[in-house]
C-alpha positions as CSV (number, residue, x, y, z in Angstrom):
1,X,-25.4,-12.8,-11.7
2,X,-25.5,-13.3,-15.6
3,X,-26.0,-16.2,-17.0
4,X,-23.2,-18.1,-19.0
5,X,-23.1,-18.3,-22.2
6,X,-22.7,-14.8,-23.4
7,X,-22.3,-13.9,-26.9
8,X,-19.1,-13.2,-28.6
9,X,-18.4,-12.3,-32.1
10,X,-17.1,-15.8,-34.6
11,X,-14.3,-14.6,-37.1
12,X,-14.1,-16.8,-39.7
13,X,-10.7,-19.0,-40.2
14,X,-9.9,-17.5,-43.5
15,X,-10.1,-13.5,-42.0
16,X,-7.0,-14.3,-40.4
17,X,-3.4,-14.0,-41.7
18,X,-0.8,-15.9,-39.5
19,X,2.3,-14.9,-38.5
20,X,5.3,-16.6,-36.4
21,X,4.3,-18.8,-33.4
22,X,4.9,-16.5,-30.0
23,X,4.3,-19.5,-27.5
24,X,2.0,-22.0,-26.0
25,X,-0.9,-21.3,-23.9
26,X,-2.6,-24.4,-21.7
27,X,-4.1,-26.4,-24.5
28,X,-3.0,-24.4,-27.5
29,X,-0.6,-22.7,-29.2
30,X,0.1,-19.0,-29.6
31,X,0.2,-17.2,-33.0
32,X,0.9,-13.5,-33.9
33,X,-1.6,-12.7,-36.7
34,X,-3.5,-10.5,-38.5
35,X,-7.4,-9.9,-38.9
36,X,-7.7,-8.7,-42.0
37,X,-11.2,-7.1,-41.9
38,X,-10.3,-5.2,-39.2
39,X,-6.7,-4.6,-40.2
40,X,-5.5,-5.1,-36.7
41,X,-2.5,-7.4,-35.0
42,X,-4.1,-9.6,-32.8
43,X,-3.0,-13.2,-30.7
44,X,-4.6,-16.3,-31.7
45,X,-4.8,-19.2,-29.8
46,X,-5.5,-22.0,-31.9
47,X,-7.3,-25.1,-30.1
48,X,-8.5,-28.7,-30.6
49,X,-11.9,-27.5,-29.5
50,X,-13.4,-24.8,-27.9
51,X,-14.3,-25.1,-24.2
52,X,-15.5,-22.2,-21.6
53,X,-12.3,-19.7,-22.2
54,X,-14.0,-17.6,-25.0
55,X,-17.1,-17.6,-23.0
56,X,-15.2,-16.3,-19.9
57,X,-13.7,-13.8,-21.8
58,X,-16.4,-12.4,-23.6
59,X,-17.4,-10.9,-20.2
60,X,-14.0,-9.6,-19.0
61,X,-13.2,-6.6,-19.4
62,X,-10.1,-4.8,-17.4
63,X,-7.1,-2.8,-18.0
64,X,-4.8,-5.4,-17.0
65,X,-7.2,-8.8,-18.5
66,X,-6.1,-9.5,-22.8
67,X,-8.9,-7.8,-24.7
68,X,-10.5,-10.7,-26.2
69,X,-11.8,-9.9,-29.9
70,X,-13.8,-13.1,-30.9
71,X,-13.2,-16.9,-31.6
72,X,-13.0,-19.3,-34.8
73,X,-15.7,-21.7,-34.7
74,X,-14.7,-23.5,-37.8
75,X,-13.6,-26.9,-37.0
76,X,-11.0,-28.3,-37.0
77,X,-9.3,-24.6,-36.9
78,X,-10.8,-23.6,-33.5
79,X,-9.1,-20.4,-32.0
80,X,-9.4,-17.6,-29.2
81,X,-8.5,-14.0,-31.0
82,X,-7.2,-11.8,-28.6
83,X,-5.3,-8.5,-28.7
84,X,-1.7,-8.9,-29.4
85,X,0.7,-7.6,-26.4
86,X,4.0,-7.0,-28.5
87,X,6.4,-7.2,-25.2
88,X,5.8,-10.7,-25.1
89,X,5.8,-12.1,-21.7
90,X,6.8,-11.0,-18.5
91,X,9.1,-14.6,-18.1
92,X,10.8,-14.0,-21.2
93,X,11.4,-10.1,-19.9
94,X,12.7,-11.5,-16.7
95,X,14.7,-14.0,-18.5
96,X,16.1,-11.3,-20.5
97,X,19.2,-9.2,-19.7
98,X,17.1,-5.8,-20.2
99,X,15.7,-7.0,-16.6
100,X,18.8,-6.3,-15.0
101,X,17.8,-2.5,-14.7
102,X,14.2,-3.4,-13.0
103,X,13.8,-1.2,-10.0
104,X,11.5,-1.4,-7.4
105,X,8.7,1.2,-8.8
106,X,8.7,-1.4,-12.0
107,X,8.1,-4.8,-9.6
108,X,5.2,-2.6,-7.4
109,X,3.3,-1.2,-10.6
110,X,3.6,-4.6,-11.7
111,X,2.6,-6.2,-8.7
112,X,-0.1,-3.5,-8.5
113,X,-1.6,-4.3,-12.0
114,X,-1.9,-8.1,-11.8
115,X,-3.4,-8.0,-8.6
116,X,-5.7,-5.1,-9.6
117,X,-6.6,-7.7,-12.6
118,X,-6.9,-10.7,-9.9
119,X,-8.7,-8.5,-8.3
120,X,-11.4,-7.9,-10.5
121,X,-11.7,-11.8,-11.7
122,X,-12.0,-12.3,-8.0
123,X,-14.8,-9.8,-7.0
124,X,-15.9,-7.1,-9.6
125,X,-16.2,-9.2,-13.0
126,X,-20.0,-10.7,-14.6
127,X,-18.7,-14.2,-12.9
128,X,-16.1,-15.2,-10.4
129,X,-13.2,-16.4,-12.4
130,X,-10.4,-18.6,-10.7
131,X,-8.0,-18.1,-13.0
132,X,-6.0,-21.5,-11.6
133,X,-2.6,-20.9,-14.0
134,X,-1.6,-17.3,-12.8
135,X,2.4,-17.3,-13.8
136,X,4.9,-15.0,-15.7
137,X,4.6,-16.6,-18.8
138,X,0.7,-16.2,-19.0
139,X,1.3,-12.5,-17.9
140,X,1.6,-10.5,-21.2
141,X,2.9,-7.0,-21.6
142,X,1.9,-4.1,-24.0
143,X,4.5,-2.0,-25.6
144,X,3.6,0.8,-22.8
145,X,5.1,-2.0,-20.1
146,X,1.3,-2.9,-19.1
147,X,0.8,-6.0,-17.5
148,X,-2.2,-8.1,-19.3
149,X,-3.4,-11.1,-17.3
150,X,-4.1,-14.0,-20.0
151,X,-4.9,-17.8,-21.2
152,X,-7.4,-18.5,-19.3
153,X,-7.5,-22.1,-20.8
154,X,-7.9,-23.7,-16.9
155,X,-10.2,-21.2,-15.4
156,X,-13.3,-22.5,-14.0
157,X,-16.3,-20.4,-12.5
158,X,-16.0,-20.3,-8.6
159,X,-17.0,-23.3,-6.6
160,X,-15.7,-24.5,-3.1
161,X,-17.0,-27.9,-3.4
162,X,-16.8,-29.1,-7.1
163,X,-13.2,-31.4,-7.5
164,X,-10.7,-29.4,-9.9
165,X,-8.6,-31.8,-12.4
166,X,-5.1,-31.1,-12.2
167,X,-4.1,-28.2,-14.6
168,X,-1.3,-25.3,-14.3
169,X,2.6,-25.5,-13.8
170,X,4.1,-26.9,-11.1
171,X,6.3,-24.8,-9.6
172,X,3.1,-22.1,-9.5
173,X,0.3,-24.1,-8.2
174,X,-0.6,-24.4,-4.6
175,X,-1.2,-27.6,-2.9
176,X,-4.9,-28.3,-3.1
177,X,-4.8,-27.2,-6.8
178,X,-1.7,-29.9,-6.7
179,X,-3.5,-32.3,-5.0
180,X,-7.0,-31.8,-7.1
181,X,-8.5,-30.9,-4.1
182,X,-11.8,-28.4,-4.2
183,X,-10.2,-24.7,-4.6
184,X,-10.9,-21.3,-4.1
185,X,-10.1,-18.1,-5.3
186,X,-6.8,-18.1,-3.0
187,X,-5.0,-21.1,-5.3
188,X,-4.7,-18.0,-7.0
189,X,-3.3,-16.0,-4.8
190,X,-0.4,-18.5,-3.5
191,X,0.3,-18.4,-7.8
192,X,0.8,-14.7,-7.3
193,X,3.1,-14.9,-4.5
194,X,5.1,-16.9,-7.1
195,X,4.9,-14.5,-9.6
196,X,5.9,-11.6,-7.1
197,X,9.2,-13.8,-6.3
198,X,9.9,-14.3,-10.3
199,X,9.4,-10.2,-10.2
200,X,12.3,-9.9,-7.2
201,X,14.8,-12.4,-7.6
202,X,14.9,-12.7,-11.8
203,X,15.0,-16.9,-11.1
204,X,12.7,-19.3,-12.4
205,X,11.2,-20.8,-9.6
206,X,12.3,-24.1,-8.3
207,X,14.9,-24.3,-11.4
208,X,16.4,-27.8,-12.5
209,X,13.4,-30.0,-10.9
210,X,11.2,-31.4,-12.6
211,X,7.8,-31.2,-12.2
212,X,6.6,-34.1,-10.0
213,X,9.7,-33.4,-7.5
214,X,8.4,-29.9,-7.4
215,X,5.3,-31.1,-6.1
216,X,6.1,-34.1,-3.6
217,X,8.1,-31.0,-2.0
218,X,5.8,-28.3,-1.9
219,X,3.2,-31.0,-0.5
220,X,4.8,-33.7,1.6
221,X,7.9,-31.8,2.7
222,X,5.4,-27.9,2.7
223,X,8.4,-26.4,1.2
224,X,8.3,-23.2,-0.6
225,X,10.5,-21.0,-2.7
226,X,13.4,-19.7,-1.0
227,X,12.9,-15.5,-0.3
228,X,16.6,-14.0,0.2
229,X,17.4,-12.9,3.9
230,X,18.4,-9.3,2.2
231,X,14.8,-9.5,0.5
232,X,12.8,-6.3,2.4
233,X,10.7,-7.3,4.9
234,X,7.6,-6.6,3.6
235,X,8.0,-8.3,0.4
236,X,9.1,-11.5,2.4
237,X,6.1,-11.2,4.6
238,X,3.6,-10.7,1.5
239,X,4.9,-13.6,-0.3
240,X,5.0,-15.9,2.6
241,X,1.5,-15.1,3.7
242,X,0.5,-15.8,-0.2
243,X,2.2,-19.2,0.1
244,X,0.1,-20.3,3.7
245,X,-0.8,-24.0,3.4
246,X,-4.1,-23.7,4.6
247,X,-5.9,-22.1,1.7
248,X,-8.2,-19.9,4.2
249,X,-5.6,-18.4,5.8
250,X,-4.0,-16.5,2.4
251,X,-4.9,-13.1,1.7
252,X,-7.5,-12.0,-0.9
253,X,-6.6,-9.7,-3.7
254,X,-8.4,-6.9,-1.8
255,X,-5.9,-7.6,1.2
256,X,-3.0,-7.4,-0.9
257,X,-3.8,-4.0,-2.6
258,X,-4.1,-2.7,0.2
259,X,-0.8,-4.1,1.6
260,X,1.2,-2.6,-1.4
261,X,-0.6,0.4,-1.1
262,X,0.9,0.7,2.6
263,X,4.1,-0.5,0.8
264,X,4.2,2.6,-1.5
265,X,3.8,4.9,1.5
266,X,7.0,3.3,2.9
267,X,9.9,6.0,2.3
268,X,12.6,3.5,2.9
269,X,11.3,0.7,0.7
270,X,13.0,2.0,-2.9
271,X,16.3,2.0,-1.8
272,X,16.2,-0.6,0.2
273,X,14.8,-3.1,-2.3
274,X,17.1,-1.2,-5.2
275,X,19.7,-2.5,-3.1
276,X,18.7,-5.7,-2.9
277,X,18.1,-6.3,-6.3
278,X,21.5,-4.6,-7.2
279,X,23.6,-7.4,-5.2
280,X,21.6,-10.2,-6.8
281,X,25.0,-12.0,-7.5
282,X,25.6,-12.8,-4.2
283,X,22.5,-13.7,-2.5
284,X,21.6,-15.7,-5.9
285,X,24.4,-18.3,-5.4
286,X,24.7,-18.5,-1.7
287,X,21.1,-18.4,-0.6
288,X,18.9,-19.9,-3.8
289,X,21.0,-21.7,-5.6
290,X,21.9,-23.9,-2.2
291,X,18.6,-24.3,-1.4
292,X,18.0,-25.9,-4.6
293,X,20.8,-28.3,-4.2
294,X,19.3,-29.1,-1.1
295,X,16.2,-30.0,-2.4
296,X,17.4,-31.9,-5.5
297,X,19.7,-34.0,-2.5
298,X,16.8,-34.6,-0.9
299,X,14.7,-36.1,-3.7
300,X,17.9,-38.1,-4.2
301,X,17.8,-39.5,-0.9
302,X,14.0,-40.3,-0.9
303,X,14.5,-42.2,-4.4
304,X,17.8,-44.0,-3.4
305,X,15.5,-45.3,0.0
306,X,12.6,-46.4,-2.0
307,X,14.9,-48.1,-4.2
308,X,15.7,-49.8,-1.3
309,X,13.0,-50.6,0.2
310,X,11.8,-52.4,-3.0
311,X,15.0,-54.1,-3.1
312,X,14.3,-55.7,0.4
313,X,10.7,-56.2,-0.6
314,X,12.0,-58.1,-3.2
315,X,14.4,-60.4,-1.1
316,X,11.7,-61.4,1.5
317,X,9.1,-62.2,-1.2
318,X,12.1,-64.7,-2.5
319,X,13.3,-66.2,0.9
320,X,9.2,-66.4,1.5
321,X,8.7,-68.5,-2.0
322,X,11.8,-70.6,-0.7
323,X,10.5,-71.3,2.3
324,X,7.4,-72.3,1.3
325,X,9.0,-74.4,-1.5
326,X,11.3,-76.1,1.3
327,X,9.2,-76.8,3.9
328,X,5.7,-77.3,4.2
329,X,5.2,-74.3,6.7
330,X,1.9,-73.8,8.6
331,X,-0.6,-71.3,6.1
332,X,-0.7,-68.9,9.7
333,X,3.1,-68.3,9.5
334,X,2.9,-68.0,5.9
335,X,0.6,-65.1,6.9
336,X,3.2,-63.6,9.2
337,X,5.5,-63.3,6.3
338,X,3.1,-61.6,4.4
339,X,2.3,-58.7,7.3
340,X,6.2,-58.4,7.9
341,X,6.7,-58.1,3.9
342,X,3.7,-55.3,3.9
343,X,5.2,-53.5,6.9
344,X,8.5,-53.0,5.6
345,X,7.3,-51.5,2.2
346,X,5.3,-48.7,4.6
């Protein structure tokens, strides 16, 4: 394995002309700009400091990874220059009402690319990258449609046993990532079933929660995104098998290929799944847009009762001090009231 700390090439602050902001990466903002040396368009992330993200992507290099160029070392304008993918992101493409059109040979050369991209940070790259913030937004495409895997402001080199901190998006991280449990390369793939549900269903996953309701769900009540009954079967299956609990039982990036390969093979998949995203309309508001209402009544409920249970908390520890105010009671009963006033806040 090489070591870390490959060499990259430092542009200097003042060979770059900056353009409109096009977004925020994790850690940084995203500016169109221009190296002037080079004459070419180019992304730059500009950063407080720079950490191990242009070191892991001075040794990527993939069709569907962002081309990184160089950095600026110059403090305090630290930056990650990258190519420039002028179709934006793939969230603000599915946001948009051009996605109306997608078909399914669009969402499986999609899905193809980005896993054939996960694939290689996975198992063919200088280092195993865990990417650990794979979502639309951080998917970039080229003019050509080409899917470009970037920000790779949380990745870490693979460990099983090292503690993660908590970075990434709610809605598209897995449990352990959720939890800052130790992860492997598979919190990556329960992000990608995510991403393949974005690709199908045009909805931003887990819409109108906020973040911290997103993940009591997904980890205390295992809930995941709702998949459409009229979603194809194999699509269902593929995302539910990406969204497994137990991090060892996911597929690898080599498993999925291969799945959507057998997928492609499948004569009755396109019009099946061009069906299905035809009558988005109806399952949409009957099947996804219910669930959610479920979900946001069930974080209701939980708050209302632990509301509740503070309140009662609250009157015992009173009726406790009153007692003990009143009447001189023995210290062991005082103790019972203590237990009974623990147990009911359980």
């Amino acid at each position: 394995m090489a070591s870390l700390g490959a060499s990259f090439v430092q542009i200097r602050f003042d060979d770059i002309l900056f353009y409109e902001n096009c977004g925020g990466g994790s850690f940084g903002s995203v500016y169109r700009a221009r190296w002037l040396s080079q004459d070419k368009e180019v992304a730059v992330k500009k950063l407080l400091k720079i950490e191990k993200e242009a070191e892991i992507l001075s040794v990527l290099s993939h069709r569907n990874i962002i081309q990184f160029y160089g950095a600026i070392l110059e403090a305090p304008n630290y930056g990650i220059v990258t190519d420039y993918a002028s179709g934006g992101s793939q969230f603000d493409y599915l946001s948009s009402a051009e996605s109306e059109d997608i078909s399914m040979k669009q969402i499986m050369t999609w899905a193809m690319d980005i896993a054939k991209g996960m694939h290689y940070l996975h198992a063919e790259a200088p280092f195993t990258v865990i990417h650990r913030d794979l979502k639309s937004r951080n998917v970039v495409l080229t003019a050509d449609a080409v899917p470009k895997i970037c920000d790779f402001g949380a990745s870490k080199f693979h460990s099983h046993t090292t503690h993660m901190s908590l970075v990434g998006t709610f809605p598209w991280m897995a449990p352990e990532v959720i939890q800052s449990l130790p992860v492997s390369e598979t919190c990556d793939t329960y992000s990608y079933g995510v991403v393949l549900w974005e690709m199908l269903t045009r909805e931003v996953p887990f819409k109108g929660l906020e973040g911290l309701q997103v993940a009591w769900l997904v980890v205390e009540k295992n809930e995941r995104l709702t998949i459409p009954s009229s979603c194809p079967a194999s699509f269902a299956c593929l995302m539910r098998s990406c969204w497994v609990t137990e991090p060892k039982d996911r597929p690898l990036f080599k498993h999925i290929l291969s799945t959507l390969e057998s997928m492609w093979s499948d004569s009755h998949l396109p019009e099946e799944c061009n069906t299905f995203l035809h009558n988005k309309a109806e399952w949409s508001r009957c099947e996804i847009e219910a669930t959610l209402e479920r979900l946001k009544r069930l974080e209701r409920d939980l708050s209302t009762k632990e509301q509740e249970l503070k309140e009662r908390e609250r009157r015992l520890k009173m009726w406790e001090r009153k007692l003990i105010e009143q009447s001189n009671i023995p210290v062991s009963l005082h103790m019972c009231f203590i237990t009974l006033s623990q147990t009911l806040t359980i």
